[in-house]
C-alpha positions as CSV (number, residue, x, y, z in Angstrom):
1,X,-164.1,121.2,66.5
2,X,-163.3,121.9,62.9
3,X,-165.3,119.2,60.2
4,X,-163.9,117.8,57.7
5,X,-165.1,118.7,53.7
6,X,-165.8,115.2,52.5
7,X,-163.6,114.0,49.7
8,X,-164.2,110.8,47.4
9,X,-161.1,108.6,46.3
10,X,-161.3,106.3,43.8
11,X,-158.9,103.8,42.5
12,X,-159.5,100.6,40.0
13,X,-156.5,97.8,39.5
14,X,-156.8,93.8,38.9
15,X,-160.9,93.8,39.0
16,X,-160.6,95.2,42.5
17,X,-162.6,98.6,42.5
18,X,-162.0,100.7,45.5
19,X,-164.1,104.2,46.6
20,X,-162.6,105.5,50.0
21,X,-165.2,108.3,51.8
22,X,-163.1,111.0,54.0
23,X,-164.2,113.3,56.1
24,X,-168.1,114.7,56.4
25,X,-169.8,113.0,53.7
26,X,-173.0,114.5,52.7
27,X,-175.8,115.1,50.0
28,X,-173.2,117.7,48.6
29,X,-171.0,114.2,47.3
30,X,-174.3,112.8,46.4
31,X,-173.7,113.5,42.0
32,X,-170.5,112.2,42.4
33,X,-171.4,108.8,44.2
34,X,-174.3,108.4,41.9
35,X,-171.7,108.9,39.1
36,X,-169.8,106.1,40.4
37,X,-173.0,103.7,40.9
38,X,-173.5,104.0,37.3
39,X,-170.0,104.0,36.1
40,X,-169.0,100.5,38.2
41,X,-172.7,98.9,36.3
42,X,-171.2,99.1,33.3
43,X,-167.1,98.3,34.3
44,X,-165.9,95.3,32.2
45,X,-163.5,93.1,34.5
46,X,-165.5,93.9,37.9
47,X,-164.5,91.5,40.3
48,X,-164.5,93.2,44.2
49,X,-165.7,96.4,45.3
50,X,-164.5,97.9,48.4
51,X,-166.0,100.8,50.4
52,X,-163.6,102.1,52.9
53,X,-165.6,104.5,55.4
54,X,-162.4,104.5,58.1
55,X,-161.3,107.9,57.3
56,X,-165.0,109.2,57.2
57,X,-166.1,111.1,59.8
58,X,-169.4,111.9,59.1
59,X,-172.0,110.1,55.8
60,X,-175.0,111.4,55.8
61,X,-178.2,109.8,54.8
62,X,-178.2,110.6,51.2
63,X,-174.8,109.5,50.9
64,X,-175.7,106.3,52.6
65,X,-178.7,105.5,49.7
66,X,-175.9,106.1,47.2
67,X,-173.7,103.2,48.9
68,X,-176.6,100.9,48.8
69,X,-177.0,102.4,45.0
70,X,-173.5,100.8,44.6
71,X,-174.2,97.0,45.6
72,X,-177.6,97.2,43.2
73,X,-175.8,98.5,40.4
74,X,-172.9,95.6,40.8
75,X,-175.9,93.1,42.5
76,X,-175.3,89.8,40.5
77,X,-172.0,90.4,38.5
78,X,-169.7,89.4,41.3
79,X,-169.2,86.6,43.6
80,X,-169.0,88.6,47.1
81,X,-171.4,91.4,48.2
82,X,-169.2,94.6,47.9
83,X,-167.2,95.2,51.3
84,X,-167.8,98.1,53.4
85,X,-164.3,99.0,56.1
86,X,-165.8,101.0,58.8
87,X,-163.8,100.8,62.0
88,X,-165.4,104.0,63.4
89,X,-168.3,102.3,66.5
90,X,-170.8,105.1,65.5
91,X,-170.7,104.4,61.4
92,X,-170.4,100.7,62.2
93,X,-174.1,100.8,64.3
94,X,-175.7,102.9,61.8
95,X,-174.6,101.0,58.6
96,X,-176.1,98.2,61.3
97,X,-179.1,100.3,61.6
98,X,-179.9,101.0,58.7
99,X,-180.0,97.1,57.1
100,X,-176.6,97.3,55.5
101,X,-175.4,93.7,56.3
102,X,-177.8,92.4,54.0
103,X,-176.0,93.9,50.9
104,X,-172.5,94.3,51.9
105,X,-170.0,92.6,53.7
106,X,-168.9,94.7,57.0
107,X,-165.6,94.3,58.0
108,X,-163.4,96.4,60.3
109,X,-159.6,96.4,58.7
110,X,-159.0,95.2,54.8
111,X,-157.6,92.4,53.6
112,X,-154.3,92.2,53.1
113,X,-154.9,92.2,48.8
114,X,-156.6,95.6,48.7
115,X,-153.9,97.6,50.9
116,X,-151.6,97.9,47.4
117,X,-154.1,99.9,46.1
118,X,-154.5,103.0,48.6
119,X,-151.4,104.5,46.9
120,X,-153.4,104.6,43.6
121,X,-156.3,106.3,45.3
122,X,-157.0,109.7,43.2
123,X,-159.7,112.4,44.8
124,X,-162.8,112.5,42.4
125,X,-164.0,115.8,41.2
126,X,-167.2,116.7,42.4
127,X,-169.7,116.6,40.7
128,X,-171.8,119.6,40.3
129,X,-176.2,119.3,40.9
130,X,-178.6,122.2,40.4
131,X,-181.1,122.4,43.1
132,X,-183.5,119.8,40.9
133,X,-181.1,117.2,40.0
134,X,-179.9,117.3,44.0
135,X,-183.4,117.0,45.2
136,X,-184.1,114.2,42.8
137,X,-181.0,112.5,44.1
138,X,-181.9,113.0,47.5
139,X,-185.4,111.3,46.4
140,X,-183.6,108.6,44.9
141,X,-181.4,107.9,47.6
142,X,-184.1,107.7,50.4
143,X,-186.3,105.6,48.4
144,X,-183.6,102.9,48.5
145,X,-182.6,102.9,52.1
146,X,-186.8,102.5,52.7
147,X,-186.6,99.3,50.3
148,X,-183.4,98.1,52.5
149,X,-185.2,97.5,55.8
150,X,-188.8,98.5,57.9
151,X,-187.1,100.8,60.0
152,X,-185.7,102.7,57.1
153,X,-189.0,102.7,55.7
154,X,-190.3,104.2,59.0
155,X,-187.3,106.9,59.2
156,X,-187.8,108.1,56.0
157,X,-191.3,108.1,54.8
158,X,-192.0,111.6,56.0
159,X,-188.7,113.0,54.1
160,X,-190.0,110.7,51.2
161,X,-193.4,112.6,51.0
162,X,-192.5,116.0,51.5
163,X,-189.5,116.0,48.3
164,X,-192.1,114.3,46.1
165,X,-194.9,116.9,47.0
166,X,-191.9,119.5,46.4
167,X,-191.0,117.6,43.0
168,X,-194.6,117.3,42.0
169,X,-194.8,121.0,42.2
170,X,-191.8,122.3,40.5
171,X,-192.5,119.9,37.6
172,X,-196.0,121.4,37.0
């Protein structure tokens, strides 16, 4: 079976920010999604922010920590959680899982208002990480799905430990 590359899209109209994941999402994507999370903190006229996982195939855990990255950095400035689409069974239990109703709202198709924007949906350039900056991503994105939920804590202590022992090193 071939995979995917994963591929961002991004689109911003009326307030209504939209970042569509496709394909196999993983810690490669991870500069480009933090790019994003710090971008939508600072948009002027943020009103919704829609996730749309239905064309993803695969997202990987670091790319998950950056999602949850995405409703901290908007947390507060709008009057829904940000809206994840996922109609895939297996992305749907893990965002489950993994605590993800607590932040966003999980829904299964859109809503009628967002479906204008897919046609303005343009691919993100990747963003490029030397080895440190993608290890301290992958840090940074692990130690926010282990504030999400216990059994995140649990999952992802170990990984936790080991990149900061490795970090602790190479910044010696």
């Amino acid at each position: 079976m071939l995979i995917e590359e994963g591929r961002i899209k991004a689109a911003f109209n009326s307030g209504v920010f939209v970042l569509k994941l496709c394909g196999d999402v993983r810690l490669t994507l991870c500069a480009t999604l933090d790019t994003q999370a710090q971008r939508l903190a600072e948009t002027p006229g943020l009103q919704a922010v829609m996730i749309d996982l239905r064309e993803a195939t695969n997202v990987d855990s670091t790319a998950l920590g950056f999602l949850a990255k995405v409703a901290m950095a908007v947390k507060g400035r709008l009057e829904q959680p940000p809206t994840i689409i996922a109609d895939n069974p297996d992305v749907r239990q893990m965002l489950d899982v993994m605590g993800f109703a607590r932040f966003f709202t999980l829904m299964e198709a859109p809503l009628n208002q967002t479906e204008g924007l897919s046609s303005a949906l343009e691919d993100l350039p990747e963003v490029p990480a030397d080895e440190e900056g993608l290890r301290d991503r992958i840090l940074e994105a692990h130690r926010i799905l282990m504030h999400m939920n216990e059994h995140n804590r649990e999952q992802f202590q170990p990984l936790v430990e080991m990149l900061e022992s490795q970090s602790s090193t190479v910044h010696k």
